[in-house]
C-alpha positions as CSV (number, residue, x, y, z in Angstrom):
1,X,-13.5,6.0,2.1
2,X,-12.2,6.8,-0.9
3,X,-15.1,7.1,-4.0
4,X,-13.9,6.6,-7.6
5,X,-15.2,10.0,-9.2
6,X,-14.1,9.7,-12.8
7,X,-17.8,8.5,-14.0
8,X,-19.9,11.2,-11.6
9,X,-18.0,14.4,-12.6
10,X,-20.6,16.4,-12.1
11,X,-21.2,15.9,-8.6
12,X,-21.4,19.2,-6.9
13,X,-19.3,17.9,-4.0
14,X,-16.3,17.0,-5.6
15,X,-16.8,20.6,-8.0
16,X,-16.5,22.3,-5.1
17,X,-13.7,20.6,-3.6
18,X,-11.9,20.3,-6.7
19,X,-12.0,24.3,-7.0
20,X,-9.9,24.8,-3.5
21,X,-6.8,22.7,-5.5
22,X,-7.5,24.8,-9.1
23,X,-7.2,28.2,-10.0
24,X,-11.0,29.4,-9.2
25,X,-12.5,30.2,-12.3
26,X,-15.3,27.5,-14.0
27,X,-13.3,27.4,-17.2
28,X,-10.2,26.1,-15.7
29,X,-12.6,24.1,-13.8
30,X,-14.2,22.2,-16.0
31,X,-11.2,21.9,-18.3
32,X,-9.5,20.0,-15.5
33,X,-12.7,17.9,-15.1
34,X,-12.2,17.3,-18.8
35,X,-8.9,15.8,-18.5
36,X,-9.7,13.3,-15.7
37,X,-13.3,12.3,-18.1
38,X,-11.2,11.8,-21.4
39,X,-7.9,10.2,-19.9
40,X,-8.1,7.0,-18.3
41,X,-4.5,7.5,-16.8
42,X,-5.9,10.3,-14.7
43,X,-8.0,9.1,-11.9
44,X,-9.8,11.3,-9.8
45,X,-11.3,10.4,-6.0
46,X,-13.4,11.8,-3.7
47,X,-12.6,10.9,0.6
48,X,-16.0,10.8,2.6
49,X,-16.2,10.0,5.5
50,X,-20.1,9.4,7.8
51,X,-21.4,10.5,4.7
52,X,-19.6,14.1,4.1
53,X,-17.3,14.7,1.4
54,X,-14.2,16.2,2.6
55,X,-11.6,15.8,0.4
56,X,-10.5,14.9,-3.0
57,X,-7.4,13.6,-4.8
58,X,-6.4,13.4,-8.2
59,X,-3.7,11.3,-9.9
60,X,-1.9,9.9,-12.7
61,X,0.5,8.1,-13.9
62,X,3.8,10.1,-14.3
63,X,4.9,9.8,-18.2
64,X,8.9,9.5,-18.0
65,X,8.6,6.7,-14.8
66,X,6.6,3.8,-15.2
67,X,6.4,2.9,-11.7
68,X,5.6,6.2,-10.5
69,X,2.3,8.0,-9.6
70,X,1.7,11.4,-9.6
71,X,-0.5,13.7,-7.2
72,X,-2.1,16.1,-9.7
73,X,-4.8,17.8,-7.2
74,X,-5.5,17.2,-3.4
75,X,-7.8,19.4,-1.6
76,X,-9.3,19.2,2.1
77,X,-12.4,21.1,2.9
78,X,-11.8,24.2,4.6
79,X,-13.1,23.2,7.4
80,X,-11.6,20.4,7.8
81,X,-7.5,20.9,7.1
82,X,-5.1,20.5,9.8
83,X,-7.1,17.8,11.3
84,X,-4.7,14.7,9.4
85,X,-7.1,14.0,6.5
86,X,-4.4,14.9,3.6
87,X,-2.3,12.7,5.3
88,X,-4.8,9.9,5.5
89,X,-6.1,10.5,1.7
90,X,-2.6,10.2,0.5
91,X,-2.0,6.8,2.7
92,X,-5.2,5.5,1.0
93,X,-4.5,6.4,-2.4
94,X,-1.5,4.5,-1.6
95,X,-3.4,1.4,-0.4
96,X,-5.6,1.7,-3.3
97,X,-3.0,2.5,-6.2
98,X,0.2,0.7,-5.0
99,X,2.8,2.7,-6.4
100,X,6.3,2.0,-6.1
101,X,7.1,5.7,-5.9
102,X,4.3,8.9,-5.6
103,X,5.1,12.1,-6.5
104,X,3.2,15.7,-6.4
105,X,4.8,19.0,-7.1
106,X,4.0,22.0,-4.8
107,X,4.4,25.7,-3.9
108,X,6.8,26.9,-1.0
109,X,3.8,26.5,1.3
110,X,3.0,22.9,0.6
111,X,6.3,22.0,1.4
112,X,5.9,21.0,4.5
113,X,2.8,19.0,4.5
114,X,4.9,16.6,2.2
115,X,7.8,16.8,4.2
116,X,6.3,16.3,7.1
117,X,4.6,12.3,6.2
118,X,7.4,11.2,4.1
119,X,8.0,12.7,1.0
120,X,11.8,14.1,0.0
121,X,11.7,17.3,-1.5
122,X,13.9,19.4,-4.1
123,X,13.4,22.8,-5.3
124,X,12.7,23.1,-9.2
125,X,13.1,25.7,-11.7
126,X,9.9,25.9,-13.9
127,X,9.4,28.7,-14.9
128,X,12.6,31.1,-16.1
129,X,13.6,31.1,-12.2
130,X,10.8,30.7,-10.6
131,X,12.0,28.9,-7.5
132,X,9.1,28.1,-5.9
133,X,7.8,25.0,-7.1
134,X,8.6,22.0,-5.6
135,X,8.6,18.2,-6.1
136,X,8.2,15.7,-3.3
137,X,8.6,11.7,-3.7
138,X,7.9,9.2,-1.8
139,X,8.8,5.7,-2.0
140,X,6.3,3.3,-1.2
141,X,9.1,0.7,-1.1
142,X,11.0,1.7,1.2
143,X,8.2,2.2,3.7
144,X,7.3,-1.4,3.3
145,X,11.1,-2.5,4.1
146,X,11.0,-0.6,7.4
């Protein structure tokens, strides 16, 4: 089940989970925890499921396409990755959110992950040639269609 964590920030649970998809250090930490409390476009989620938390997913709503969500953070307890749960957070967040199109930008080693439930994915320059960053969309529509 997916929780609605913007108005319990502060839960330990989804601090610690949040950490695994941000650079580790409090102060980025709690600056990203920050932006989800002050932005009500950014909406932040924690999955539990028989009463452990074991993942979390942040989005919000991508600024140049109105119909369009974007993945900002998704993390999976150590312990519990490569057991389908990223897959099944995104599906929900889908259920939940109903975008017509979701988007999340990744490293050369999430690439895959996206790939591999849906997404397309095209290599994007960021930073001065920095190859290595990646956006993947899905559209929701077409999976309805089919």
């Amino acid at each position: 089940m997916l929780e609605f964590m913007n108005e319990r920030l502060d839960d330990a649970e989804l601090r610690e989970l949040l950490a695994y998809a941000v650079f580790p250090d409090d102060e980025v930490l709690d600056n990203v925890l920050e932006q989800y409390r002050n932005d009500p476009q950014q909406r932040l989620y924690k999955y539990v499921e028989d009463g452990a938390a074991i993942g979390v997913i942040g989005c919000a709503a991508d600024q140049e396409m109105e119909e369009a969500l974007r993945i900002r953070h998704l993390a999976i307890a150590p312990e519990e990755r490569g057991l389908g749960y990223g897959r099944g957070i995104i599906l929900l967040l889908l259920e939940q959110e109903k975008p017509a199109i979701l988007m999340a930008e990744t490293d050369a080693e999430g690439v895959e992950f996206y790939r591999n439930i849906g997404f397309s994915v095209m290599s994007t320059e960021l930073d001065e040639g920095n190859s290595d960053s990646y956006m993947c969309i899905f559209h929701a529509d077409d999976e309805e269609e089919a």
